[in-house]
N, C-alpha and C positions, 0 to 999 in steps of 0.2 A: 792981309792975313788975319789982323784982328775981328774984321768983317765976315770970312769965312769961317773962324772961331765960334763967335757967336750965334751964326747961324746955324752953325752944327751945336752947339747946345740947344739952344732953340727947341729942333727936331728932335733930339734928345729926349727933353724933358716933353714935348708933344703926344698922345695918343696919336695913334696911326688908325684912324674913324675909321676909312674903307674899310680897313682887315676885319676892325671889330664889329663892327657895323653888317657885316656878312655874316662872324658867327652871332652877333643877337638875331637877327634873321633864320639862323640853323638856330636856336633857340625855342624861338619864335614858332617854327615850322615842329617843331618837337612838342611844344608843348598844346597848340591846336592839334595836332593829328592826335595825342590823346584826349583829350578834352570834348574836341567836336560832336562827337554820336550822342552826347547829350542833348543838344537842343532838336537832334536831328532825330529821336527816337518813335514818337508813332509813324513817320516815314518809311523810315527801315524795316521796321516791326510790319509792315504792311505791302512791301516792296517782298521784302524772305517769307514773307508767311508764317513767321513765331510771334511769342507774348515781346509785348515791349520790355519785361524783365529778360526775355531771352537776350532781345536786342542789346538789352542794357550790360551786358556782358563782354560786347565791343570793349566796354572800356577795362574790365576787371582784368582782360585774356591782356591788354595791351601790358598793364601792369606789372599782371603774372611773368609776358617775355623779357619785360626788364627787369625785376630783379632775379631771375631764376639767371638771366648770361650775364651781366652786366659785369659780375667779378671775374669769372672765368675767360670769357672775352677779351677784357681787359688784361688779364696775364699774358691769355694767348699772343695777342697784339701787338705787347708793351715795346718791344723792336721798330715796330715799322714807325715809317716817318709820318710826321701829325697832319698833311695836309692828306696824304694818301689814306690816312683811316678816316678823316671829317669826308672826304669825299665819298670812300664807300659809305658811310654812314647816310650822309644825303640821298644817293643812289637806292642806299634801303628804304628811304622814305617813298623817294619817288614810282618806285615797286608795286609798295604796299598798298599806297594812297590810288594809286591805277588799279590795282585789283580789287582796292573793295569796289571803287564807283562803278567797273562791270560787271562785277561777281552777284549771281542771281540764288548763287546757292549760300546758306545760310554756314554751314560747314567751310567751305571757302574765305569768305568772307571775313571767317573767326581764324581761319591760318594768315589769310594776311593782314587782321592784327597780331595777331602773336610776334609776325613778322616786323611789324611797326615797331612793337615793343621791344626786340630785339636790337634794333637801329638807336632804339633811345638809349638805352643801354651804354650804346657805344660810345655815344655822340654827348651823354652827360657826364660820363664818366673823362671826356676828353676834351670839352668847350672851355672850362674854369682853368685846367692846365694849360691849357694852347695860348690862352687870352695872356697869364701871365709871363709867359716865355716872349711874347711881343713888344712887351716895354721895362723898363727899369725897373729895378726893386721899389724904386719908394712911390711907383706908381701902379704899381700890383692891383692893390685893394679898387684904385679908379676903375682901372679895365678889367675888371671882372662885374665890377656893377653895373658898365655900360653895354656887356652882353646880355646881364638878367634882368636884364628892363626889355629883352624878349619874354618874360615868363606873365607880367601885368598886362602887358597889350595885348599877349594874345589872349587874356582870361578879359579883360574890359570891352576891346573891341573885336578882337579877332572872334570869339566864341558868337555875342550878338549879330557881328556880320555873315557870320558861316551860315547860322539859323536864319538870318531874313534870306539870303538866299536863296537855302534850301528849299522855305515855304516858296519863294516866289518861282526856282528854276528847277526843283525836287535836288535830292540829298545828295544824287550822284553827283552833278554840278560841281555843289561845295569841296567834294573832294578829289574832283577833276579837277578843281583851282588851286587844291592843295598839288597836286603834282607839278602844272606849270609853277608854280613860284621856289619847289625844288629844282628843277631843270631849272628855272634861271637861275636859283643860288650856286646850284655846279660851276657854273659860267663867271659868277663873279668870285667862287674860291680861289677857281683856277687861274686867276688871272691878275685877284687883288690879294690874295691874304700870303703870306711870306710863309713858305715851308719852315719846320723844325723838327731834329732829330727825333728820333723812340730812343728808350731808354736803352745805354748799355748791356749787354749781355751779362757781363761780368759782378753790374752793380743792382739785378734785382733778386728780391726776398722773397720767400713763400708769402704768400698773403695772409696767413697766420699769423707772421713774424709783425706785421706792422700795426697789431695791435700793441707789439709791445713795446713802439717808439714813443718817448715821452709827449704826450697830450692830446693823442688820435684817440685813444680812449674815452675821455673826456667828450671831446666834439664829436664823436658819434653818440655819444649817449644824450646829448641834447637834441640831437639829429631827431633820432627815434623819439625820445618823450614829446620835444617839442613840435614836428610835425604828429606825432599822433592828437595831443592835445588839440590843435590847429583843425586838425581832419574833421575831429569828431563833430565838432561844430559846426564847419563850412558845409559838408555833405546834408548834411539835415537843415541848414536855415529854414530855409523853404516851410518845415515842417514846425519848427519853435516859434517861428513869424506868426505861421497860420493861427497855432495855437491861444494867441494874445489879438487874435483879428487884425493881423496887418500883413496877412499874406495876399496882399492882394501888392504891399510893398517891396517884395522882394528886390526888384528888379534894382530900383531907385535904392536900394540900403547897399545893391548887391555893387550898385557902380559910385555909391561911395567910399564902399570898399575899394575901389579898383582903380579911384584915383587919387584918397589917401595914399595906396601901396606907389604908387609912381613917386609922387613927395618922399616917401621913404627911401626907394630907390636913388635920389637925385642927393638926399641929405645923407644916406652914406656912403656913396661916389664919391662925395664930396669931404668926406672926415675918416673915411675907414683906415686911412694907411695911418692914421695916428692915432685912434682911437676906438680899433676893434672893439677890446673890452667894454666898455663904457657905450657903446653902442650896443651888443648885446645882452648887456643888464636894462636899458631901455629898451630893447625891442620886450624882452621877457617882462618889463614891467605893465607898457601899453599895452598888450595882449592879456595881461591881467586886470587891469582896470578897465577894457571892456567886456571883459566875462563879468566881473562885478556888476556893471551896470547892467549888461542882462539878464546878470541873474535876480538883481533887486528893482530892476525897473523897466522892463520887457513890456510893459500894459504902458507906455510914454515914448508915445514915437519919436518924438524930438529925442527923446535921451537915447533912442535907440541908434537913433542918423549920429549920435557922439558916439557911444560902442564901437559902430562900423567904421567911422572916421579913424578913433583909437585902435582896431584892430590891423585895419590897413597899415597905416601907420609904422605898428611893430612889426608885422606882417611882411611887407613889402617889401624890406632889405634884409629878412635874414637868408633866403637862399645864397644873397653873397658873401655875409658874416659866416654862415656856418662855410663854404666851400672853400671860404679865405682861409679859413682858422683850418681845416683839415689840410687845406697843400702849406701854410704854413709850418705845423707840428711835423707833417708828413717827410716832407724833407727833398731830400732824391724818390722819397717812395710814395711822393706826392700823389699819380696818377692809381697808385693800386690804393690810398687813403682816399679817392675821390670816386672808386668803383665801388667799395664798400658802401662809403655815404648816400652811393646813386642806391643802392641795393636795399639798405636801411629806410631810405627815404618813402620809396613804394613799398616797403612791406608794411610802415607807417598807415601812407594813405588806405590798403588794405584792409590794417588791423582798424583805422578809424570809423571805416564803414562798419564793421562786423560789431565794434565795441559802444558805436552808437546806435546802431539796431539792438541790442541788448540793453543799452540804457532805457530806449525807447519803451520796448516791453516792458520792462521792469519797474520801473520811476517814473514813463511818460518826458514830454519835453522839457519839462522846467530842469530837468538833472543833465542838460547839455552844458552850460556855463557853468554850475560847481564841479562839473566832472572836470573840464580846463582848468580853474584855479587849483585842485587839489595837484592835477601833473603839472602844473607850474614851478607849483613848492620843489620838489627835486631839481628840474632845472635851474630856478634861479641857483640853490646850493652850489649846484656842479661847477656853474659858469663863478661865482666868488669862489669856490676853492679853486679850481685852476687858473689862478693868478701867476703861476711861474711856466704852467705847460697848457696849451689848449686856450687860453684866452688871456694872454698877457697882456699888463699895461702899457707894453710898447712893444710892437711888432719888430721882429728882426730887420735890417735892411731898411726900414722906413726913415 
């Protein structure tokens, strides 16, 4: 009996890989079917017969279907049971990703992004909760970081991979292959990942209301600064690289970003369920100390390969920091605190684009890193005053 005891602690205290391992995979598959049409753009642009800025719309429309349902959705939902909405979610990938790679009309093509965007929607507002209903309270913070270690791989390799194929098998291909690898994620939800309920009927709030539970507040308003900051800067590298004659190094700056952010990823897997706070005052520090360096030392490649490393770095683990901290504060209203932040999040990457083509006009490249450190200054505030809600020194349950 002692033996069987232990064993069943054991499993206990265990991540259940398969389960989560499937949704970093619906991750994974969420965050390339956004992402993709970028390396894939004079293709497309030439395949529909528009400007590649037309093309490049792919990604704004996908944007737009996610944050415009993702809250709504999310209400509508909040009942049904969590494996049956990851599944339709997948299922809207698998749709989408089918209709752009036949779709010859340009108009098409843009509804079933929109349509993509709508799944992501779903499926971001629903991965971060799912994952931590799967294991014990003090192992929350783990399995949530071992799902968003789909978000780096598909930006490091998945995004390079989709592009070498495209050139080598044309663009439909790539997103041909994004459909099989949903169809077989269907196959191993249904099979490997453990159902759980939707929310009570009795116990959910207007989505108004859960701004006003102690410290969702808080972590969305980092959400918003801190991915906009973030945005302004990744979307443009390319262009501030150039500017300093090392755009010919994006690539290589781009994939030390990509696998500092994994280290990041692995180090707060590995510390988050004790030490949210203190890991989000470092991710907001590292993300400041590489804007510094680019903003004072951008003409020094070498100092720039540290930037990127340092960016990565902060970078890389706060999609799980911030998503931890909102179903933390959130509560029971976890899931409607994680449609919000999904919602917040894209309107972010949005405003980063719009707000660094303004800077661009205006200041030229050099005012991409002082624009980051000035919206840093409030975020670090936010994250040291919410010390009792929204980023406490010891997480509940941990």
């Amino acid at each position: 009996m002692a033996t069987t005891d232990t064993t069943s602690a054991a499993r206990t205290r265990g991540l259940p890989l398969p389960a989560l391992l499937a949704l970093t995979t619906a991750v994974f598959v969420t965050s390339l079917t956004e992402t993709l049409p970028a390396g894939l753009l004079p293709a497309m642009s030439g395949d529909l017969a528009v400007s590649e800025a037309a093309a490049g719309q792919a990604v704004t429309v996908y944007a737009v279907g996610t944050a415009l349902t993702a809250i709504p959705l999310s209400a509508a939902t909040a009942g049904w049971r969590r494996k049956r909405l990851l599944l339709t979610a997948m299922a809207g990938f698998a749709v989408a990703n089918t209709v752009t790679a036949v779709s010859a009309h340009y108009a098409l093509t843009m509804a079933a992004r929109f349509l993509a965007g709508v799944a992501a929607g779903l499926a971001w507002a629903l991965l971060a909760g799912y994952a931590r209903r799967l294991v014990p309270a003090p192992l929350q913070g783990r399995a949530v970081a071992v799902v968003m270690t789909g978000v780096p791989v598909a930006l490091s390799v998945g995004v390079p991979a989709g592009t070498f194929l495209g050139g080598a098998l044309g663009w439909r291909t790539a997103f041909a292959l994004m459909t099989a690898v949903a169809v077989v994620l269907l196959g191993w939800i249904a099979l490997l990942v453990p159902d759980r309920p939707g929310q009570e009927p009795g116990r959910r709030v207007p989505t108004a209301r859960v701004l006003a539970v102690p410290g969702v507040a808080p972590v969305l308003f980092v959400t918003l600064v801190l991915v906009l900051a973030h945005t302004v800067l990744y979307a443009y590298i390319a262009t501030f690289l150039d500017r300093f004659g090392l755009g010919g190094a994006t690539d290589l700056v781009l994939l030390v970003f990509g696998g500092a952010s994994l280290v990041s990823i692995w180090v707060v897997g590995a510390h988050i369920d004790r030490r949210l706070r203190a890991l989000t005052v470092a991710s907001t520090l590292l993300i400041g100390g590489a804007a510094a360096l680019l903003a004072g030392f951008a003409d020094s490649q070498v100092l720039v390969y540290a930037a990127a490393a340092l960016w990565g770095l902060g970078w890389g683990g706060a999609p799980t920091l911030l998503q931890t901290a909102v179903a933390d504060a959130g509560g029971e209203q976890a899931d409607a605190a994680q449609a919000m932040l999904v919602t917040l999040w894209n309107a972010a990457m949005a405003g980063g684009g719009a707000v660094g083509g303004a800077l661009l006009g205006l200041f030229g490249a050099r005012a991409f890193p002082w624009s980051v450190l000035v919206l840093l200054l409030p975020v670090l505030a936010v994250v040291v005053g919410a010390r009792v809600h929204g980023f406490p020194a010891r997480r509940s349950g941990a």
